[in-house]
C-alpha positions as CSV (number, residue, x, y, z in Angstrom):
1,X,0.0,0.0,0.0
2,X,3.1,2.5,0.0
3,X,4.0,5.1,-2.5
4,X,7.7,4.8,-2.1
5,X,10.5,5.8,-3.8
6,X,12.8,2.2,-4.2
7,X,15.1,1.1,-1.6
8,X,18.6,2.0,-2.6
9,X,20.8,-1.0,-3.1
10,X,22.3,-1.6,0.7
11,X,18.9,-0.4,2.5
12,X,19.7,-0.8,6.6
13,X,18.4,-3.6,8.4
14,X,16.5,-1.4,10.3
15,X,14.8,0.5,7.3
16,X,13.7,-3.1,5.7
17,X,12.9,-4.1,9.0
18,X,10.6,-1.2,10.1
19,X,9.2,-0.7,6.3
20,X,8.0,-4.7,6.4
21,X,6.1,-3.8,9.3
22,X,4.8,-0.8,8.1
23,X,3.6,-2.9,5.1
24,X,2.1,-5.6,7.2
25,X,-0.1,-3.0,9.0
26,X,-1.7,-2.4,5.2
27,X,-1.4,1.4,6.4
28,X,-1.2,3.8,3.2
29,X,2.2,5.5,3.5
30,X,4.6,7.8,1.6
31,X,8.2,6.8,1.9
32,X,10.5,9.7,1.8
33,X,14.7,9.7,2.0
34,X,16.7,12.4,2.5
35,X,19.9,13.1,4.0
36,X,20.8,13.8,6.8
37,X,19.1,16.6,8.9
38,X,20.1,18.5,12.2
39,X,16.8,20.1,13.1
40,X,13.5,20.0,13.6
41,X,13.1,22.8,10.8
42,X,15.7,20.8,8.5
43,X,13.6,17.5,8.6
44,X,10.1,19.2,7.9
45,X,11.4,20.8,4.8
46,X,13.1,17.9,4.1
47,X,10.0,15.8,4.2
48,X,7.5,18.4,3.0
49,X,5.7,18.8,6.3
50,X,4.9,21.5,8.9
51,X,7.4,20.8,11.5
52,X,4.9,19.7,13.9
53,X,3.4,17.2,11.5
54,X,7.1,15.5,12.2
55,X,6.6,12.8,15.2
56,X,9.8,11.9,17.4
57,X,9.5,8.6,19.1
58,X,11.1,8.6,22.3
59,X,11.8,5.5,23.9
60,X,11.0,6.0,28.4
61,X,12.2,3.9,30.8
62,X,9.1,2.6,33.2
63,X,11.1,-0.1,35.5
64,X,13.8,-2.3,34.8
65,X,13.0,-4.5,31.3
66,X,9.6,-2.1,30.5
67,X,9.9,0.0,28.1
68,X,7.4,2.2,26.4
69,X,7.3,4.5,23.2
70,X,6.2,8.3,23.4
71,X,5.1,9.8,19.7
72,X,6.0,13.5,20.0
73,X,4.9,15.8,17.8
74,X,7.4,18.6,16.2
75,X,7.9,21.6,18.6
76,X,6.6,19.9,21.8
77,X,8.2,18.0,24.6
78,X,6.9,14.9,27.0
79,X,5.5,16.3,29.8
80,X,6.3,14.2,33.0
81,X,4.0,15.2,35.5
82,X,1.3,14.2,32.6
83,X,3.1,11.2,31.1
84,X,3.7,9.7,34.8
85,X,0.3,10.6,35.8
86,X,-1.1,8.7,32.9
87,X,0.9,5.5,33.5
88,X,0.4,5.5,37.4
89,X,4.1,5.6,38.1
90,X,6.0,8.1,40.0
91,X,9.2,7.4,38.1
92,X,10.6,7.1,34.7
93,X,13.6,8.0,33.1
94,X,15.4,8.2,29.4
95,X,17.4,5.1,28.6
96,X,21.3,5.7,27.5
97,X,21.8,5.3,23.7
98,X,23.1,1.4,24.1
99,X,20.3,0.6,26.0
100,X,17.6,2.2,23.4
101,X,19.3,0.5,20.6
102,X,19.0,-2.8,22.8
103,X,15.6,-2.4,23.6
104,X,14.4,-1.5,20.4
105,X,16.9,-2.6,17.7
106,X,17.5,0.8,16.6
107,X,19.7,3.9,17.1
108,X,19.3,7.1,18.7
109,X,17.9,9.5,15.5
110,X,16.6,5.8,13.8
111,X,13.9,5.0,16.4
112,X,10.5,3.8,15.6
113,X,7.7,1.4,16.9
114,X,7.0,0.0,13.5
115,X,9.4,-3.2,13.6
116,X,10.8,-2.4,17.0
117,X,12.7,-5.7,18.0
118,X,10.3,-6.0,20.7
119,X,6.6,-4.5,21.0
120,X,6.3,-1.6,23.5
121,X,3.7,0.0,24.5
122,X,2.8,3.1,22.3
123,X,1.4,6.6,23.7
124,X,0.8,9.0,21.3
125,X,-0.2,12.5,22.2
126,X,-3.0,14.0,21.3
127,X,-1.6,16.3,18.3
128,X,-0.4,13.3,16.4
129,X,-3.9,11.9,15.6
130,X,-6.3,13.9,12.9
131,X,-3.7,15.0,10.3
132,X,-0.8,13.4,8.0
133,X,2.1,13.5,10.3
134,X,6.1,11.8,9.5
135,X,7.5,9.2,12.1
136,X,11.1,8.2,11.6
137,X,11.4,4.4,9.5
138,X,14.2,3.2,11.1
139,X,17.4,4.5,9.5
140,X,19.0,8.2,9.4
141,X,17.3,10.2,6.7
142,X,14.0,7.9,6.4
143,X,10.8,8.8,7.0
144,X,6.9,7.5,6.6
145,X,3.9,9.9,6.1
146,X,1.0,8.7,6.6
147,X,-2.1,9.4,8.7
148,X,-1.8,9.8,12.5
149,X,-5.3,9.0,13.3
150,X,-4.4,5.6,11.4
151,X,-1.1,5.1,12.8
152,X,-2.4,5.3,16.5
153,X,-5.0,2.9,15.7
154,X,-2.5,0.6,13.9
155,X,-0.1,0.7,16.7
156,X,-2.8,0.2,19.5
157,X,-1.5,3.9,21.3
158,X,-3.1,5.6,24.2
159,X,-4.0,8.5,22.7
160,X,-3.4,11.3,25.8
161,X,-2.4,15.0,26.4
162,X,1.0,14.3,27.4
163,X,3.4,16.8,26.0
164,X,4.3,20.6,26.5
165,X,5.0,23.4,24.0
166,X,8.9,23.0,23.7
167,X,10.5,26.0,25.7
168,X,11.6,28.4,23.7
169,X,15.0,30.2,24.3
170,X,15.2,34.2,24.3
């Protein structure tokens, strides 16, 4: 069901794997590659999206071996006190960069639930569902668009308020 542009001869594990996944949800989705980007700005443009159409996935710590994925949208940031509210836990932390790529099977910048070696738990803010957003596909410079309504529902997320406006400096 994608529109996507062909995998380049030497595709990353972690592209095929999260794209096979994204396929086997039957989800409608527009591959896009790029190069690399170093901003939130850079990434939108890169993708042809508002920057907060451009979901992060953030990988949280809940207790030793549980794991869960945050979808963030563009701009925003988790917000603890909501996120820890929402799980019932009075603690949770960001896992170091080995431990996310052991957890998941992908790197820092790469991270995605689609094909995640193991399934986490998904919450998705609010902003992600109701519009065409872009989630990371598993290597540097790949990206899915595709609807976030659609996504949630294919990922079995909590859908919840649990972000903040990122700060901004001045």
């Amino acid at each position: 069901m994608s529109e996507q542009q062909p995998a380049p001869d030497g595709a990353s594990e972690g592209e095929q794997r999260a794209v096979a996944a994204l396929d086997a949800t039957g989800l409608r989705y527009r591959l896009v590659r790029h190069g690399r980007v170093s901003s939130l700005e850079e990434a939108a443009a890169a993708r042809r999206v508002r920057p907060e159409q451009v979901i992060k996935t953030i990988v949280v710590r809940r207790a030793e071996d549980d794991f869960l994925f945050v979808l963030v949208p563009g701009g925003r940031v988790i917000s603890w006190p909501k996120l820890r509210a929402l799980l019932g836990v009075s603690r949770m932390s960001l896992p170091d960069a080995a431990t996310a790529l052991a957890v998941t099977g992908y790197e820092r910048g790469t991270i995605t639930p689609f094909g995640s070696t193991r399934a986490w738990p998904v919450v998705a803010d609010a902003r992600v569902a109701g519009r065409a957003v872009s989630i990371g596909a598993g290597a540097h410079g790949v990206a899915a668009t595709l609807d976030g309504s659609q996504m949630v529902l294919a990922l079995g997320a909590t859908v919840a308020d649990v972000t903040d406006a990122e700060p901004t400096s001045g």
